[in-house]
C-alpha positions, 0 to 999 in steps of 0.5 A, a space after each residue: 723090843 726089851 721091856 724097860 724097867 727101872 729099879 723103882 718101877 718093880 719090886 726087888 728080885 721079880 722079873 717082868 721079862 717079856 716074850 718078843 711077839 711071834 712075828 719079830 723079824 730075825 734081825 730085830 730080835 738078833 739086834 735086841 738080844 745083843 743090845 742085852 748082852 751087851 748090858 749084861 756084860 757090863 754088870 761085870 764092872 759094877 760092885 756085887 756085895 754078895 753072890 760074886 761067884 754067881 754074877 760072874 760066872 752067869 756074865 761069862 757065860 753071857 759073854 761067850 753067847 755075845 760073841 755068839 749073837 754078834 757073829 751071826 748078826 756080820 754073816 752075809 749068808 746066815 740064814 735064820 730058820 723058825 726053829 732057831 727064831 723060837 730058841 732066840 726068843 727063849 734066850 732073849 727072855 732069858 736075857 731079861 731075867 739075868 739082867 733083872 737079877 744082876 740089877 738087883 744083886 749090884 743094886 745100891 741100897 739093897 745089899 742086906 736084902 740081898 744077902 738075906 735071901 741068898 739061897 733064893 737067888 742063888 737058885 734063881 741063878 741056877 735056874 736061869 742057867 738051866 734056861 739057857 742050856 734047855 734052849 742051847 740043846 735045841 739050837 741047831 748050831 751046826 746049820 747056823 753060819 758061824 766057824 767051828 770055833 764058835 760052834 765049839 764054844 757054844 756046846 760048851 756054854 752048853 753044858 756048862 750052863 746044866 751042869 754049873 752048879 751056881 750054889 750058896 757063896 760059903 761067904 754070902 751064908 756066914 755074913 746072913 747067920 752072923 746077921 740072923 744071930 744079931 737078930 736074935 739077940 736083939 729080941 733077947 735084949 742083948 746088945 751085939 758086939 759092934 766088931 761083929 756088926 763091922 764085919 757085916 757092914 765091911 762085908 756088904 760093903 756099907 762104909 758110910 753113913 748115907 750108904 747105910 742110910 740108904 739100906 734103910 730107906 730101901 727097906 722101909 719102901 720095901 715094906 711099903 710095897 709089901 703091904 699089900 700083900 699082906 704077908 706077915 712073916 716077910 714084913 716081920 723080917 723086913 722090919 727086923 733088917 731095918 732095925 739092924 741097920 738103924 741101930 749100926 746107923 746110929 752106934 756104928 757110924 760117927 760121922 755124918 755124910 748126908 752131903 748136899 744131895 741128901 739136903 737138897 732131896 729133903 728140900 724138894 720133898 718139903 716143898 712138894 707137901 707144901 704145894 700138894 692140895 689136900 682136896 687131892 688125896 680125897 676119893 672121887 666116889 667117897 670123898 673120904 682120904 684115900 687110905 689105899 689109893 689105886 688106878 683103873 684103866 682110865 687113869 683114874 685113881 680112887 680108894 681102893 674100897 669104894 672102887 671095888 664096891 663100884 665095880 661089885 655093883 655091875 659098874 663098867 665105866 669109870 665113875 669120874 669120866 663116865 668112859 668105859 673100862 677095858 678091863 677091872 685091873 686096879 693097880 695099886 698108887 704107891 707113890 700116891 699112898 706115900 704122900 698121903 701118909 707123909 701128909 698125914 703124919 706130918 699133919 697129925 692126921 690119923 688113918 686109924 680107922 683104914 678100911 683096908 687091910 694094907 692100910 690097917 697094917 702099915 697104921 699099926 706098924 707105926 704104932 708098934 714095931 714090925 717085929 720084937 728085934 726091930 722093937 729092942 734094937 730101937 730101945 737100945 738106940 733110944 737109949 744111946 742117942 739120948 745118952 749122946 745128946 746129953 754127954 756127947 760131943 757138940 759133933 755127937 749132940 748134932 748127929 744125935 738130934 738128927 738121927 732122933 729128927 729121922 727115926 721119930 718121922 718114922 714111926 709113933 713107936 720110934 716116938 715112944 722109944 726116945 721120949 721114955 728114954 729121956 731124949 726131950 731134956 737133952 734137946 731142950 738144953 741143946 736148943 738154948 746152949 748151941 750156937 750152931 744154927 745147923 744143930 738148933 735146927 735138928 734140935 727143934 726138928 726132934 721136938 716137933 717129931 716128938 710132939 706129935 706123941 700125946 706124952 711127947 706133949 706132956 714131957 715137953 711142957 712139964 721140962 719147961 720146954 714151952 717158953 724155951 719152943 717160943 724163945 726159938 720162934 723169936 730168936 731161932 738160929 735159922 728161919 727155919 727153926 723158927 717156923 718148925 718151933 712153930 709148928 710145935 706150938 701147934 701140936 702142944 696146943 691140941 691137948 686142951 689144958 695147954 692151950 691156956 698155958 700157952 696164951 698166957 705165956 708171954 709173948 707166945 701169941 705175939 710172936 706167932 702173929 709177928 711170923 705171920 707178917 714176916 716169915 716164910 710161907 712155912 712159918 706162916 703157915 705153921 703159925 696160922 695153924 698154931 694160932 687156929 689151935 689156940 684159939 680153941 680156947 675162947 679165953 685165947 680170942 681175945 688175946 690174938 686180937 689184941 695182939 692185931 692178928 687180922 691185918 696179917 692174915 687177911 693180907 694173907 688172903 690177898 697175896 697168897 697164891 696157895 689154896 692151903 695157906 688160903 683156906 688156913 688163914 679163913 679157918 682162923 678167921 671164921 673162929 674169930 667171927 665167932 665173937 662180936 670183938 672178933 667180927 668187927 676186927 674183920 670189918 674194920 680190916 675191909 675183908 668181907 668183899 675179899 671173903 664174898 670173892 674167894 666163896 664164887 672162886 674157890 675150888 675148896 670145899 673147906 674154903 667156901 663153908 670157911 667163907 660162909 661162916 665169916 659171913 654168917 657171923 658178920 651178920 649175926 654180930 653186926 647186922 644191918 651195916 653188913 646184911 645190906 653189903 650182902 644183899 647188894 651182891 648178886 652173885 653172892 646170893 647164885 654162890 649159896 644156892 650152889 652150895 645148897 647143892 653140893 656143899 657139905 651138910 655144914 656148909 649147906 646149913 650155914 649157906 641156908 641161914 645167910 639166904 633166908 637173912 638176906 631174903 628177909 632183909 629184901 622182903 622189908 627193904 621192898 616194903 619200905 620197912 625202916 629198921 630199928 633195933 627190934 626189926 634188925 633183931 628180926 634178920 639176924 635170928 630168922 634162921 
């Protein structure tokens, strides 16, 4: 009967309040108004940051009308006639609009907000109000079964309910100015007063770090959800609140109180991306990244661009599983969009040619700030956290790393902030001075979020920061320094010129093959990819063999159940096929059978052309000892027809060269051919 709705299911301050159908009973909709009641008058125990007067007067009122509903509902004689049951049901909807609005005035991380619209919903409130009474004044209350008491009660309600006036809390309007001027002298590059910032943050009742931390983290969703609409102004202004509260964040609060929940959240969230396919985020119609993911009716999800061109075409059936379409609602996958852009961000990954205007947009927010407050609070708090990291308290040093390991996840623009504010030096010396394994590891998070900016990469090595990055993946404080100092190493590898410098730094490729063999499946994964950036240098090839990286990783192929780290360690070894050294290394580790086995597996498109590389290379390196193995195997040759079908066009170039060397290696074998050099020659350059 009520419509169920949690927080996160709708956007803020929105009612998706439903008519109760035409034929309800009258003690079905008596019951169900009642359970709402119910829960409306509960809000009175809840906290209400802003529009207090508003709350409780509207949860009086529905207070009275409870009393009212449950009355009728004991009469033995009530008798509930038509137009009584049309006042019910306009009540009822009522009803679900006051418990959307107390849901979202009482709700946790969501009190800036608030506050900065309150003249709307304060006339929400006034609107509701008058609902209520427009659907009393039509409610024959003499015919219904209740004592005079109540009937009494309920005309009062009444006209309480046209003429309450439910205005702009005098309080609620001077904590917004004071916010609005705090704004503004943000975009004049001044700093504000931290007793004014206190006065606001007590007022709203933010007296932590997580709970401003979460004010934040809902603004940013907000954003999220607000891209689509494509309405600049209120993204302006949402980007400007989380600078507000980024900077009292970092300035304001001293202590962190993230607590064991918060640590656990990040955790799971980190694991989650770890077990995501990356073939998952691909649209089924484009095969493209989905920049801007959205379902049908079918509960297919698919890029938002290729669905419509689909849909614009006469198409009415879903293009994956061929079913009709009861209507061409797309509904936009927000959760599904957010993984995708933390997986690209966390990947180096860029949607920079989105051809979707909410993803253009939310591309180029992460590249400059959503609004001129929002950038100058930034700088201020670049400036302070830098400041903090080299003359703090050890305590501050940590906070500050972590507040840099959270705002340069955020965005390339919070990137460029800190690293102009000098915030690199400071973390490389806090990551050879700490003890503390907890500070290492926030140190280190910091860099890698730096690294990802092309002049974070360049900073990092002209401040010496390469030998102080791999002295952490030897001997970091916590294993998962070790791998996130990998992961580094792998963005510093993607400028060219460092990739030299970093293979012939010592130890560099040593200790990234020794996490292969020891580390987590992170760390493994992170030096899997490190190496793969390295060996883009061909000087680097021989390095990484010399430093036996084969066995390791091709016991990866063995043990890994992830398709990622699976097809990770075949991109490092297709690489190192390339040369002959490399080739034989691969041989000499018995890892062709295992590559044949993964390409008839394999779901992976990257993985089966991956595969076809090794083995294209084997046989160009080493050719007869590996053609014959090839040749021998039947179901290998059904493998690379499939993937003369729907391969890449990579993938169906390299599975055409294996086919035409194995077909000539069977033509001479058949006829009694013996090879010598010049006829094995013959096999490998058919093609």
């Amino acid at each position: 009967m009520k419509q169920k709705c949690e927080p996160w299911d709708r956007r803020i301050l929105t009612s998706p309040a439903v008519h109760p159908c035409e034929g309800i009973s009258p003690a079905t909709l008596l019951s169900s108004a009642i359970n709402l009641a119910s829960e409306i008058c509960n809000y009175r125990f809840k906290v209400f940051a802003t529009q207090k007067r508003n709350a409780c007067g509207l949860i009086r009122m529905i207070t009275i009308l409870l009393m009212f509903f449950e009355e009728i509902h004991e009469s033995p004689r009530s008798m509930i006639s038509k137009s009584m049951i049309l006042c019910f049901s306009e009540l009822h909807l009522t009803f679900q609009k006051i418990q959307f609005l107390l849901e979202d005035c009482s709700r946790e991380g969501a009190q800036i907000y608030v506050l900065m619209k309150s003249q709307i919903v304060s006339n929400q409130f006034r609107v509701l109000a008058r609902d209520i009474a427009t659907a009393l004044d039509v409610l024959p209350v003499k015919q219904i079964s209740v004592g005079i008491e109540m009937q009494e009660l309920v005309e009062l309600i009444a006209k309480q309910a046209q003429k309450a006036k439910f205005e702009l809390d005098p309080d609620d309007e001077l904590a917004a100015k004071q916010v609005a001027t705090v704004l503004e002298q943000f975009e004049n590059r001044f700093q504000p007063d931290s007793s004014v910032l206190k006065q606001v943050l007590d007022y709203l009742e933010i007296k932590s770090w997580s709970s401003c931390d979460g004010e934040i983290r809902f603004l940013e969703d907000e954003i999220s959800f607000q891209s689509s609409d494509g309405d600049e102004r209120e993204l302006s202004t949402l980007s400007s609140l989380v600078g507000f509260m980024t900077y009292c964040r970092g300035v304001i609060f001293e202590k962190l109180d993230y607590g064991s929940n918060y640590q656990a959240e990040n955790k799971c969230s980190e694991e989650l991306m770890k077990c995501l396919n990356p073939e998952d985020f691909r649209c089924p119609i484009s095969l493209e990244l989905m920049t801007d993911p959205v379902t049908v009716s079918t509960g297919q999800t698919y890029d938002r661009f290729s669905i419509q061109k689909w849909l614009q075409s006469g198409n009415t059936i879903c293009p994956k599983t061929g079913k009709r379409l009861t209507n061409t609602e797309l509904v936009p996958n927000t959760a599904l969009r957010k993984l995708i852009y933390q997986f690209c961000w966390s990947h180096g990954i860029s949607l920079a040619k989105s051809r979707t205007t909410s993803s253009s947009h939310s591309m180029t927010r992460a590249v400059v700030a959503g609004s001129a407050s929002a950038a100058e609070a930034m700088k201020f708090i670049a400036e302070f956290l830098a400041n903090r990291l080299a003359f703090g308290s050890d305590d501050e040093k940590n906070k500050a790393a972590y507040e840099i390991r959270l705002l340069g996840k955020s965005s390339m623009f919070n990137s460029a902030c800190l690293i102009k504010a000098g915030a690199v030096s400071p973390l490389l010396s806090l990551l050879t001075s700490t003890t503390n394994p907890i500070t290492q590891e926030n140190a280190i998070a910091a860099l890698l979020k730096l690294s990802k900016h092309n002049r974070g990469k360049r900073v990092i090595v002209e401040n010496g920061g390469l030998g102080v990055v791999i002295g952490v993946i030897e001997k970091g404080l916590k294993v998962e320094c070790q791998q996130i100092a990998a992961a580094v190493i792998f963005y510093l590898a993607s400028i060219e010129e460092y990739r030299k410098l970093i293979g012939e730094t010592e130890g560099a490729i040593p200790k990234l093959v020794e996490l292969i063999r020891i580390g987590t499946p992170c760390g493994k994964k992170n030096s899997l990819v490190a190496i793969f950036g390295l060996i883009l240098c061909k000087e680097n090839h021989k390095r990484v063999l010399e430093a036996n990286a084969v066995p390791p990783i091709v016991d990866l192929l063995c043990s890994s159940d992830g398709s990622d780290l699976v097809t990770d360690s075949l991109a490092v070894l297709a690489s190192l096929s390339e040369s002959i050294e490399g080739a034989v290394a691969i041989k000499e580790s018995s890892a062709m059978h295992l590559v044949m086995g993964i390409l008839q597996t394999s779901t992976s498109r990257a993985g089966k052309e991956y595969c076809v590389s090794i083995l294209l290379s084997m046989s160009t390196h080493l050719g007869t000892e590996v053609i014959a193995v090839l040749a021998n195997e039947c179901a290998l040759t059904t493998s690379l027809y499939s993937l003369l079908n729907d391969g890449t066009s990579h993938a169906k170039q390299k599975a055409r060269s294996l086919l035409k060397i194995i077909h000539r290696f069977h033509e001479t074998y058949s006829s009694g051919f013996i090879c010598s050099d010049a006829a094995e020659d013959q096999f490998v350059h058919a093609w």
